[in-house]
C-alpha positions as a LaTeX table, in Angstrom:
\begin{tabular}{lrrr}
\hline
Residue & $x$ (\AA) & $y$ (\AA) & $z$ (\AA) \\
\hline
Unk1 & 107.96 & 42.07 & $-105.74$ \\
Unk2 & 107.01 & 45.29 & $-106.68$ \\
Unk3 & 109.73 & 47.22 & $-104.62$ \\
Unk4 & 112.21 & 50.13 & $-105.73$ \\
Unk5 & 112.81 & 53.54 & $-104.87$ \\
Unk6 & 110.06 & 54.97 & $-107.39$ \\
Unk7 & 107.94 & 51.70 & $-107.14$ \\
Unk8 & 110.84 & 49.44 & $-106.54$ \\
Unk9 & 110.57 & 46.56 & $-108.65$ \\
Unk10 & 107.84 & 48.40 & $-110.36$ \\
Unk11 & 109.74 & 49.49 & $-113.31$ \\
Unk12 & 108.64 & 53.07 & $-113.01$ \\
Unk13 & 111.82 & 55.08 & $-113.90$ \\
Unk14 & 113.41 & 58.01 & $-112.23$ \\
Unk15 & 111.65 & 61.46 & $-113.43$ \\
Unk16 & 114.91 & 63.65 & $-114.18$ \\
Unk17 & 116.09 & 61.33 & $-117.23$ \\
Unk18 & 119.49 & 61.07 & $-118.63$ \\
Unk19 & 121.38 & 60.85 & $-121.64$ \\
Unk20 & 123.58 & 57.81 & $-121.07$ \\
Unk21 & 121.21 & 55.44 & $-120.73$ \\
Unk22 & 122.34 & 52.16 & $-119.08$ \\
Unk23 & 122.41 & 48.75 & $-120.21$ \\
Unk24 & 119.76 & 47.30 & $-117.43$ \\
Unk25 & 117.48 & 50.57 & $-118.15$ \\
Unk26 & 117.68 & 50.20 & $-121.82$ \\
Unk27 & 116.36 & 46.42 & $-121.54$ \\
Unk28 & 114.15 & 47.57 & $-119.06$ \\
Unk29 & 112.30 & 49.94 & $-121.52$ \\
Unk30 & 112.60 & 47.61 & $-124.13$ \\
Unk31 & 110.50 & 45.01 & $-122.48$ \\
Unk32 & 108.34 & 47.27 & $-120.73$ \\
Unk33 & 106.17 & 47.09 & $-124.13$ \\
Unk34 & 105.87 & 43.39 & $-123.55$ \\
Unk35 & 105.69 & 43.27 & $-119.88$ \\
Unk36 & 101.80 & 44.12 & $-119.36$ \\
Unk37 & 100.37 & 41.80 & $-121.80$ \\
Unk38 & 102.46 & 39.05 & $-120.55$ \\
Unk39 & 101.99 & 39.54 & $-116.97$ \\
Unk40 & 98.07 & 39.94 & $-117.69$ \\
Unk41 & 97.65 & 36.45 & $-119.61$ \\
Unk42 & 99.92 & 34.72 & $-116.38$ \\
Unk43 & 97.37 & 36.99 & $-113.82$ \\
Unk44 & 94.33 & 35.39 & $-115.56$ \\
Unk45 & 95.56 & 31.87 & $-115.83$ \\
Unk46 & 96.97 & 32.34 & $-112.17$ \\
Unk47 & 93.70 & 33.35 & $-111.07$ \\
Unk48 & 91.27 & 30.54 & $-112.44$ \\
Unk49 & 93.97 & 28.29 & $-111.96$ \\
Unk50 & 93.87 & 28.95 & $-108.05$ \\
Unk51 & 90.50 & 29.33 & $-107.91$ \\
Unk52 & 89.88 & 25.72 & $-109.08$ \\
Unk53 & 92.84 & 24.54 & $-106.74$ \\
Unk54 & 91.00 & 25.90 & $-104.04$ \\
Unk55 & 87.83 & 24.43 & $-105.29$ \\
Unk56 & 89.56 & 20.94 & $-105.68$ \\
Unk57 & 91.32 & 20.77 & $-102.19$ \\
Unk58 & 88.34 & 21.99 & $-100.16$ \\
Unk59 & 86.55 & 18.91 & $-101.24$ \\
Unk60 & 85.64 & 16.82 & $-98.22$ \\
Unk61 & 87.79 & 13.70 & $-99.31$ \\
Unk62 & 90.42 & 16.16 & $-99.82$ \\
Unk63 & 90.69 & 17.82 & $-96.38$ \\
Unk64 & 94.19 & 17.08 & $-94.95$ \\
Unk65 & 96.80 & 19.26 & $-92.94$ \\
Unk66 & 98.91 & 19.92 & $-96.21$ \\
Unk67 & 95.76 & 20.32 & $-98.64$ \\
Unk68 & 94.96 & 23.07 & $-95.83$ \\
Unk69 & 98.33 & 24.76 & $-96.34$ \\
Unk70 & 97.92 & 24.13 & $-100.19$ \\
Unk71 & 94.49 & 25.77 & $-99.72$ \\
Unk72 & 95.70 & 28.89 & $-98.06$ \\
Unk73 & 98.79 & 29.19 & $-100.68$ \\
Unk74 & 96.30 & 29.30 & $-103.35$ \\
Unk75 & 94.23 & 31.92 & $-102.29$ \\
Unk76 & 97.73 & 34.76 & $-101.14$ \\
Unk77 & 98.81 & 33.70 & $-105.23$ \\
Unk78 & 95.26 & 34.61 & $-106.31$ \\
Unk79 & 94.81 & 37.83 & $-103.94$ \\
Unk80 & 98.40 & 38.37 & $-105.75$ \\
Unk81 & 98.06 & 37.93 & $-108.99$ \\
Unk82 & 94.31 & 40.06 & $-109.27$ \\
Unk83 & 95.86 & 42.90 & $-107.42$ \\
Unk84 & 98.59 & 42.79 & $-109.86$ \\
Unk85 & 95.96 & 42.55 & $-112.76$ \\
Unk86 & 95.24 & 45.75 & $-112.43$ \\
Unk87 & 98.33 & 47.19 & $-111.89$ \\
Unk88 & 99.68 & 45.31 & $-115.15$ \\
Unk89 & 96.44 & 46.81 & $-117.57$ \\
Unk90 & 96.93 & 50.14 & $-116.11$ \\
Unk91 & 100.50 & 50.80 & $-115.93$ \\
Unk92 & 101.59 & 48.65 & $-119.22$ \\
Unk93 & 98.91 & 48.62 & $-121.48$ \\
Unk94 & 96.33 & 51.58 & $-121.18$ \\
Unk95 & 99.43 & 53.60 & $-119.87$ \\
Unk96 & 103.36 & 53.28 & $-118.55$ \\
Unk97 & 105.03 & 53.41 & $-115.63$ \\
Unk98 & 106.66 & 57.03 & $-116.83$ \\
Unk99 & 106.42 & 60.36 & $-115.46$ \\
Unk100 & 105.11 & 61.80 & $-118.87$ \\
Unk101 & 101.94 & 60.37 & $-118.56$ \\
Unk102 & 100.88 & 62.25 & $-115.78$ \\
Unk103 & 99.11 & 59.70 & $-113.71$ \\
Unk104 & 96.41 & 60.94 & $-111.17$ \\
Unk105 & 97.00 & 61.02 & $-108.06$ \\
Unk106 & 94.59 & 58.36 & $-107.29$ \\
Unk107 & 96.47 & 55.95 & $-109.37$ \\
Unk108 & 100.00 & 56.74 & $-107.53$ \\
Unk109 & 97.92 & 55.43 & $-103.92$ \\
Unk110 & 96.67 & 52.79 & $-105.77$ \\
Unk111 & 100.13 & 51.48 & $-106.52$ \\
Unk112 & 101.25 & 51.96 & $-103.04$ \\
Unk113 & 98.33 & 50.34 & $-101.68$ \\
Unk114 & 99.00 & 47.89 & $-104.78$ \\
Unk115 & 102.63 & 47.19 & $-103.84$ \\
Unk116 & 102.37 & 46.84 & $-100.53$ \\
Unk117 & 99.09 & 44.06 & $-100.69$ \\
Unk118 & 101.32 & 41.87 & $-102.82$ \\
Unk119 & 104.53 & 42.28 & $-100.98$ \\
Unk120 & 102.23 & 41.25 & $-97.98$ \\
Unk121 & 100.37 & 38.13 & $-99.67$ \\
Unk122 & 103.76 & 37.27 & $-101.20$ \\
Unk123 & 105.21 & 37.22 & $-97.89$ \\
Unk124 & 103.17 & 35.04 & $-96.84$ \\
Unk125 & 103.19 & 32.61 & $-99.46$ \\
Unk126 & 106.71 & 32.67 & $-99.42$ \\
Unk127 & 106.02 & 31.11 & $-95.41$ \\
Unk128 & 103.61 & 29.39 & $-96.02$ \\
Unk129 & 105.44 & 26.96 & $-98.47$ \\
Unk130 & 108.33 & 26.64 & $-95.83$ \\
Unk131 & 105.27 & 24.93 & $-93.59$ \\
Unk132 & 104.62 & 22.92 & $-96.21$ \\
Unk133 & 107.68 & 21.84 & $-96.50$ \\
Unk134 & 108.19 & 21.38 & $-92.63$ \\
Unk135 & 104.51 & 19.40 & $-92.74$ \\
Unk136 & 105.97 & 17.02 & $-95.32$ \\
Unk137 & 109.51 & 16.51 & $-94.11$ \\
Unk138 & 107.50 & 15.83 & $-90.78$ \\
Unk139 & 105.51 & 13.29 & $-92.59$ \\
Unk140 & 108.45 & 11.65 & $-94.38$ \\
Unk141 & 110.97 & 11.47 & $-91.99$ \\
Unk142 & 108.82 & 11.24 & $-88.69$ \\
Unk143 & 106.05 & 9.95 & $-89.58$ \\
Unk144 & 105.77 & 7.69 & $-86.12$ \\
Unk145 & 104.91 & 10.99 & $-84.78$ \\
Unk146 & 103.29 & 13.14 & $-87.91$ \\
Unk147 & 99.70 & 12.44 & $-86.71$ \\
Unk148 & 99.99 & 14.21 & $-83.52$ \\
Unk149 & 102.50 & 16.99 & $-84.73$ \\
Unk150 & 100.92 & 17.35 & $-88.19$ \\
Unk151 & 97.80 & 17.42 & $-87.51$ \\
Unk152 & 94.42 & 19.40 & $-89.22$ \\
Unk153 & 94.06 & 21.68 & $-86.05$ \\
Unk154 & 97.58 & 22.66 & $-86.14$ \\
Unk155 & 97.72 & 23.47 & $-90.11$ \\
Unk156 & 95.06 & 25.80 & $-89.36$ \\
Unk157 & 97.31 & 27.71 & $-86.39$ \\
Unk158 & 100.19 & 27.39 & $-88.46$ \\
Unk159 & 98.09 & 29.63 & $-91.33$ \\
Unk160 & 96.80 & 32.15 & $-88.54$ \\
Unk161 & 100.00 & 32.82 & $-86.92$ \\
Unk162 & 101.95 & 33.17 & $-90.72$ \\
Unk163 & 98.97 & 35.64 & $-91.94$ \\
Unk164 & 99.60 & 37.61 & $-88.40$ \\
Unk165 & 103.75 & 37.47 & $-88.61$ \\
Unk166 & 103.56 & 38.40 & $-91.86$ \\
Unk167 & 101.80 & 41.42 & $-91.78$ \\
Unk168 & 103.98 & 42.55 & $-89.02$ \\
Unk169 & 107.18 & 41.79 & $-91.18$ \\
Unk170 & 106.16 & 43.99 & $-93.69$ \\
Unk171 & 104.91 & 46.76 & $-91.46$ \\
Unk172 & 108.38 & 48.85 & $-92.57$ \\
Unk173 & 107.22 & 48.65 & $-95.97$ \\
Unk174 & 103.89 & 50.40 & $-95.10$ \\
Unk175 & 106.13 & 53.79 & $-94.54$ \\
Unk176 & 108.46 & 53.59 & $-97.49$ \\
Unk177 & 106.46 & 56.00 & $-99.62$ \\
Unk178 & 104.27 & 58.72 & $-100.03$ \\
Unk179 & 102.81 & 60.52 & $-103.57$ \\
Unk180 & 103.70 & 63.89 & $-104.35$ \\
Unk181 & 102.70 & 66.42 & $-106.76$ \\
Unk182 & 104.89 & 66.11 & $-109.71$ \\
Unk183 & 106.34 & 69.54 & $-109.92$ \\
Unk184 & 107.82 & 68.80 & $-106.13$ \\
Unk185 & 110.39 & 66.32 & $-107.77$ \\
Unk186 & 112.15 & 69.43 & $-109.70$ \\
Unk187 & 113.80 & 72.32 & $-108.68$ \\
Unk188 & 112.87 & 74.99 & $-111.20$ \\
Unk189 & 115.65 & 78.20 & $-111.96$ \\
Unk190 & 112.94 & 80.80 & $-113.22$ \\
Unk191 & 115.31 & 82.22 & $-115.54$ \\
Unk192 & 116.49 & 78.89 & $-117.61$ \\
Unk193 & 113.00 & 77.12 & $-117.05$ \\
Unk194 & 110.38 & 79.69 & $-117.00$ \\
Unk195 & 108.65 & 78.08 & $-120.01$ \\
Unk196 & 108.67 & 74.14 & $-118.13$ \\
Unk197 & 105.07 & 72.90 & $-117.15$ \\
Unk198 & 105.14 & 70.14 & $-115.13$ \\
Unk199 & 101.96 & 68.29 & $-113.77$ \\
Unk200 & 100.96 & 64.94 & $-112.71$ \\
Unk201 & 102.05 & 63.10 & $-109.43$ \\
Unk202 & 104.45 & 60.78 & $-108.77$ \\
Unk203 & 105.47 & 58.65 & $-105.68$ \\
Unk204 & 108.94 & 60.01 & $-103.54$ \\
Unk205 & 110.48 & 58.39 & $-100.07$ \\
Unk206 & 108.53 & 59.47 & $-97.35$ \\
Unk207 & 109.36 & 62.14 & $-94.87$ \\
Unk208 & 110.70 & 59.61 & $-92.52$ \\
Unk209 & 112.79 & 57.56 & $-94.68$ \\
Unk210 & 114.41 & 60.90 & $-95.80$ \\
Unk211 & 114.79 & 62.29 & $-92.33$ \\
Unk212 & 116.54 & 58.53 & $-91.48$ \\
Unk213 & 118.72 & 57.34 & $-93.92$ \\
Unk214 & 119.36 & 53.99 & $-92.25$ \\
Unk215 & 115.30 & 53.19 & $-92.68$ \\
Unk216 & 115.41 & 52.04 & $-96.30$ \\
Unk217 & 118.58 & 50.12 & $-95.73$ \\
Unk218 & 117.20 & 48.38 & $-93.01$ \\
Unk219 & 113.77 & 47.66 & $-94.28$ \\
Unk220 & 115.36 & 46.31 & $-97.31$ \\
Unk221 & 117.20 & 43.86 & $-95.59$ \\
Unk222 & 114.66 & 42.43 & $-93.70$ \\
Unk223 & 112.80 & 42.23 & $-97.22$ \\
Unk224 & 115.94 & 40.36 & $-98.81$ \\
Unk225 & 116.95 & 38.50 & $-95.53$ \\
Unk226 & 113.44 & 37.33 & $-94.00$ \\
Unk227 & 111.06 & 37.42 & $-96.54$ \\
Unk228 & 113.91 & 35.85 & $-99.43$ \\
Unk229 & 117.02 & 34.47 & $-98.55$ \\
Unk230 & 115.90 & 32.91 & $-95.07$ \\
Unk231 & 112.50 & 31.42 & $-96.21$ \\
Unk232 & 114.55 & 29.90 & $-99.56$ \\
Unk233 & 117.59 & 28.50 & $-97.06$ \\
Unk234 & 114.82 & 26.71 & $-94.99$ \\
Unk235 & 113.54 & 24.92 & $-98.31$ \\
Unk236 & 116.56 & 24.10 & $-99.71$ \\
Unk237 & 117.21 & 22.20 & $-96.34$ \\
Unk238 & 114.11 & 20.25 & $-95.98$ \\
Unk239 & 114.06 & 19.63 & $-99.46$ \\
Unk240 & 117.46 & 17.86 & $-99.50$ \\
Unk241 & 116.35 & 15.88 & $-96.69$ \\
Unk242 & 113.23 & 15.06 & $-97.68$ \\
Unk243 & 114.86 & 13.48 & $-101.62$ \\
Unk244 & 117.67 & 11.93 & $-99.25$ \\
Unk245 & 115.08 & 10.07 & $-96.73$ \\
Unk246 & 112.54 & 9.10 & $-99.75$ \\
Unk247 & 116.05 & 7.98 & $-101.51$ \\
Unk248 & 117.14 & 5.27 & $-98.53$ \\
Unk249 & 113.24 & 4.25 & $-98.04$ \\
Unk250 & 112.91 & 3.58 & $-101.79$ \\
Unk251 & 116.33 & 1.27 & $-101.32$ \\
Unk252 & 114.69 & $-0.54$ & $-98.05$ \\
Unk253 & 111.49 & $-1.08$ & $-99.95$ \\
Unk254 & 112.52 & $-2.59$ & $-102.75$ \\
Unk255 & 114.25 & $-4.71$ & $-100.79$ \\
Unk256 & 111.14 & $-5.98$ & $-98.47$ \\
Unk257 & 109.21 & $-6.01$ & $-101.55$ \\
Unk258 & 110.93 & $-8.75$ & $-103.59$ \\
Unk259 & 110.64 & $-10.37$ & $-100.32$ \\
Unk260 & 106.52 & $-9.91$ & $-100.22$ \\
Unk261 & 106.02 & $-9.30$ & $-103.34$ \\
Unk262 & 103.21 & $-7.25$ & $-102.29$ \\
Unk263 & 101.65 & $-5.12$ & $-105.37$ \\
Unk264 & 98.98 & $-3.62$ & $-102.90$ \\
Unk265 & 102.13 & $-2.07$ & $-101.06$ \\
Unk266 & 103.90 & $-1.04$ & $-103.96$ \\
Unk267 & 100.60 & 1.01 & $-105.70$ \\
Unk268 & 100.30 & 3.07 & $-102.20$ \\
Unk269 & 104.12 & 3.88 & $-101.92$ \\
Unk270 & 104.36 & 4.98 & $-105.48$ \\
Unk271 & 101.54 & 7.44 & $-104.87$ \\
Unk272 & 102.82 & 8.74 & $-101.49$ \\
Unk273 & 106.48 & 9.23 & $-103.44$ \\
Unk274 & 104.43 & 11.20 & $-106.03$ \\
Unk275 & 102.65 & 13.24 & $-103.08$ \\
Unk276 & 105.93 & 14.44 & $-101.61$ \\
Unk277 & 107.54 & 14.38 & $-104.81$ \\
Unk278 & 104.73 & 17.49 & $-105.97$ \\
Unk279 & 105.27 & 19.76 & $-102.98$ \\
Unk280 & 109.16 & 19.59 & $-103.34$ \\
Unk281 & 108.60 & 20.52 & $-106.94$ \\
Unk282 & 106.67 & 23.28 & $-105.38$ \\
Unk283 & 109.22 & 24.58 & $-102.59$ \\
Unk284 & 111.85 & 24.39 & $-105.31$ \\
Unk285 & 110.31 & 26.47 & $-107.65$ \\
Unk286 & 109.68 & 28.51 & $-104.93$ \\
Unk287 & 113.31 & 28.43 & $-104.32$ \\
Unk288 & 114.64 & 28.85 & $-107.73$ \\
Unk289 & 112.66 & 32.07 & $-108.43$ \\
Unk290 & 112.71 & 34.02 & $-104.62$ \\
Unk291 & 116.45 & 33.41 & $-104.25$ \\
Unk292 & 118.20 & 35.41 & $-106.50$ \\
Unk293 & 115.59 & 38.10 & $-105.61$ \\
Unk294 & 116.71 & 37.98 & $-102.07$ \\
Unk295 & 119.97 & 38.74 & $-102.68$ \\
Unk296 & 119.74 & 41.48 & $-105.10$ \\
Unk297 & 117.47 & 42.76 & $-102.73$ \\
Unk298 & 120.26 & 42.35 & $-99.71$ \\
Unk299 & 122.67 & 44.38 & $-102.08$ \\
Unk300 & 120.28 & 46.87 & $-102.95$ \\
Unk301 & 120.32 & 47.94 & $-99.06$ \\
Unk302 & 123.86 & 48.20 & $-98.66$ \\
Unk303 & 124.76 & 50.34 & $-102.59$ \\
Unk304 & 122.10 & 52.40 & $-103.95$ \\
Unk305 & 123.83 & 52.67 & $-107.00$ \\
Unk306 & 123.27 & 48.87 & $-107.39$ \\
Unk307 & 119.93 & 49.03 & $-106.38$ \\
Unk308 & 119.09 & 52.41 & $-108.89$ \\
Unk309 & 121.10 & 50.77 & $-111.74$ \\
Unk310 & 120.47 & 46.47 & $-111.83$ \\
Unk311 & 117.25 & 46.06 & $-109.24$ \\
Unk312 & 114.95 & 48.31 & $-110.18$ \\
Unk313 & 115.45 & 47.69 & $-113.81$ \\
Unk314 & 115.32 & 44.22 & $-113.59$ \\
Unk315 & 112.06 & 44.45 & $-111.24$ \\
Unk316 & 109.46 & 43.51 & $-114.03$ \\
Unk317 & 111.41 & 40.75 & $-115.04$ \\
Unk318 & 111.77 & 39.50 & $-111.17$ \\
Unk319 & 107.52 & 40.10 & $-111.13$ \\
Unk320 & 106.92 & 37.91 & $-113.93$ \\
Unk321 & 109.04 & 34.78 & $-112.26$ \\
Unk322 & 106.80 & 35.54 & $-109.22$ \\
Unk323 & 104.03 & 35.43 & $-111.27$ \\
Unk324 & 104.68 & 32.27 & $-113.08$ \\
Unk325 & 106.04 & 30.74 & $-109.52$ \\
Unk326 & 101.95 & 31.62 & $-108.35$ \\
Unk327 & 100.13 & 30.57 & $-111.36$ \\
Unk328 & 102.39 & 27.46 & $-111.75$ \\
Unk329 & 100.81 & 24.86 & $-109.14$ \\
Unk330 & 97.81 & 23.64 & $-110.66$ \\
Unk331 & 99.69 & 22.34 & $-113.39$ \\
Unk332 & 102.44 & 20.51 & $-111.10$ \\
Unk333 & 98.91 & 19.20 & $-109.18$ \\
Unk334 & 97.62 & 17.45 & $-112.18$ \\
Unk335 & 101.14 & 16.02 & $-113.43$ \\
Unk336 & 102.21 & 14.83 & $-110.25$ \\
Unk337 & 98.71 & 13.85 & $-108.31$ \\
Unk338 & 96.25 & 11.30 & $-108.96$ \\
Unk339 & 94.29 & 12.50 & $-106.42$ \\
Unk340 & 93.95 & 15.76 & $-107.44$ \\
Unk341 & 93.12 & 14.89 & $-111.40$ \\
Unk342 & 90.71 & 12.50 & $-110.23$ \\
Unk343 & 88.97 & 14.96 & $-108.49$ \\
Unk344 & 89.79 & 17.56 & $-110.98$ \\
Unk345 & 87.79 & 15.57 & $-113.05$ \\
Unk346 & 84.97 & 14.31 & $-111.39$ \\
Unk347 & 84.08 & 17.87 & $-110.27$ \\
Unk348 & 84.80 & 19.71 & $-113.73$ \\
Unk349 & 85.03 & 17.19 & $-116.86$ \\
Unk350 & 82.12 & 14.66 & $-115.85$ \\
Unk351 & 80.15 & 17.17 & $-114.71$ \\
Unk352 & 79.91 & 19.00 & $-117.98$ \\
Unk353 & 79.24 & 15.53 & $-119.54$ \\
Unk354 & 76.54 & 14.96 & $-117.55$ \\
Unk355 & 74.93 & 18.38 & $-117.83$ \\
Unk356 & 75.44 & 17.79 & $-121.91$ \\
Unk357 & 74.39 & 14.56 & $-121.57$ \\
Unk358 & 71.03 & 15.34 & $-119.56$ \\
Unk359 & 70.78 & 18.51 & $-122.42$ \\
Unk360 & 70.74 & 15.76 & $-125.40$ \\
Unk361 & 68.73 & 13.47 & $-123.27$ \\
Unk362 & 66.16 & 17.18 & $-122.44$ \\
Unk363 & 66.16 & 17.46 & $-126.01$ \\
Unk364 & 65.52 & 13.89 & $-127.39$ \\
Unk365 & 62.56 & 13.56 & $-124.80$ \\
Unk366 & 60.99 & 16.99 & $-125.26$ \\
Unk367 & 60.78 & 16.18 & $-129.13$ \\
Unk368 & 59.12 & 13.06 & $-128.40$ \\
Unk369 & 56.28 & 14.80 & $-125.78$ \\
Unk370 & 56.26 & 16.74 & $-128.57$ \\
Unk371 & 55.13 & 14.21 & $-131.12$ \\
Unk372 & 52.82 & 12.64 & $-128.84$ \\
Unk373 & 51.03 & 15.36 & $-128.25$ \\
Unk374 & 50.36 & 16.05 & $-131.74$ \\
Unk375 & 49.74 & 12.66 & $-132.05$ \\
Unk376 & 47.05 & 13.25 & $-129.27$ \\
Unk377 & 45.57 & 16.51 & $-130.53$ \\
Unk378 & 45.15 & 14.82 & $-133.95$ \\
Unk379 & 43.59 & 12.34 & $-132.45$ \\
Unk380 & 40.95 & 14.15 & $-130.47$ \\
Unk381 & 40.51 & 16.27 & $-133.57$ \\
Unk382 & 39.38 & 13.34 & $-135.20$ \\
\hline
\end{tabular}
């Protein structure tokens, strides 16, 4: 997310532009105009969507090992989508991602700083879902044993030790870039452009990525290979399992259960099956949307004329899948768990009934004190 040359997946475009102008870049400029308000209604939904899944599975009945992971996963796609908030505003509304407009160069750190938080947070999102995944195929297909492996103490470690890996996954990332003054990007001939004024900054490879040719290559591989294609492998694995070993349960239990005929039994399977039926939902959207990024990403490193061409033009439209991918969950919650819309609405839609309630009941009662102390006034007037 958010990774090209100039900005990577960024969609800021090259400053020396050209007359031919590519298919990729030409529907990359075309929906540049739509991009920012787009992304910015998905940031803001994202946002108080996460915040009230975090609210929701922090409740005290709702404290498991997976609601744990779910918790964390909530708050990297918030972090995410606010950073990106900004960026979208900025670069696609009040502004674009050109070299005409002559950003500051306090905006060009902020979008390095910007890109690299959400490359981070994505990264480990991305892991984080695989341990979700590994929790629940755990719980699924040994759960004689999911107690002790799976349990609240070890969710925790699992979230510590992703946070910590990740960050040291996307330390090549942190010296990708630096900003330069604008005029650095063009070598002027005083005699056919003495009249050219060029000012504004810009962001250009760093010093070491220019002085080692193999760093970009590299870096981008571990980007498509570790952070994409590896983490979306994992899923696709435990997902398959997971269906195939809910699949032969389902056939055992309907067979025990026109033996018992046991309703009790069949209410508390059909909810776990939902359960584990939400987080594969999850882990294959997560899937669907990181995988072809991962290996555009892996072919980026090895042609730049690939990468210059089809990646970076397609980068916004690559951001807004990740986008939807974070701000997607709380709806699959409240489909897919009666848990969670229980909760949902004991905490949010009774409570504002009450309040209004109590408000109509404040009301009704103060108009009556009301009365009856006129009532009594008139009386001792009399």
């Amino acid at each position: 997310m958010m990774n090209t040359t100039d900005l990577v997946t960024a969609g800021v475009t090259s400053p020396v532009t050209t007359t031919e102008m590519s298919s990729f870049l030409q529907f990359n400029r075309n929906y540049m105009k739509y991009h920012g308000y787009i992304s910015s209604i998905i940031c803001l939904f994202g946002v108080i969507s996460n915040i009230v899944n975090i609210i929701v599975l922090t409740r005290r009945h709702m404290v498991t090992p997976t609601n744990c992971i779910l918790t964390a996963l909530a708050i990297t796609d918030m972090v995410t989508m606010s950073i990106y908030f900004v960026y979208a505003v900025y670069f696609y509304i009040i502004t674009q991602p050109l070299d005409r407009y002559q950003h500051t160069e306090g905006w060009m750190y902020f979008i390095i700083v910007n890109n690299l938080a959400v490359i981070t947070c994505h990264n480990m999102a991305m892991w984080l879902t695989v341990s979700l995944a590994v929790f629940r195929y755990i719980f699924v297909c040994h759960h004689v044993v999911a107690n002790q492996w799976c349990s609240l103490a070890r969710a925790k470690l699992t979230i510590i030790l992703i946070v910590v890996v990740s960050i040291v996954l996307c330390v090549p990332n942190y010296f990708l870039y630096q900003v330069k003054d604008l005029s650095d990007f063009y070598e002027l001939d005083r005699n056919a452009t003495q009249n050219l004024t060029v000012s504004g900054y810009w962001i250009e490879k760093s010093d070491l990525v220019q002085n080692n040719p193999l760093y970009q290559p590299i870096t981008f591989w571990i980007y498509g290979v570790i952070i994409k294609i590896a983490p979306c492998i994992l899923l696709t694995i435990l997902s398959t399992l997971i269906i195939m070993t809910m699949h032969q349960a389902s056939v055992r239990r309907k067979r025990l259960l026109s033996q018992s005929n046991s309703r009790h039994s069949e209410e508390m399977s059909s909810e776990h099956n939902r359960t584990t039926m939400m987080l594969v939902m999850v882990v294959l959207f997560f899937v669907v949307t990181e995988f072809p990024q991962g290996i555009l990403a892996g072919i980026s490193g090895l042609n730049d004329t690939f990468f210059n061409q089809v990646y970076s033009n397609l980068g916004d439209v690559m951001d807004l899948l990740v986008l939807i991918n974070s701000a997607i969950n709380f709806l699959l919650y409240c489909i897919m768990s009666q848990q969670f819309r229980d909760t949902f609405k004991n905490l949010f839609m009774c409570s504002f009934v009450r309040n209004f309630n109590n408000g109509n009941l404040i009301l009704k009662n103060g108009i009556h004190n009301n009365h009856y102390s006129t009532v009594k006034t008139e009386v001792t007037q009399v």
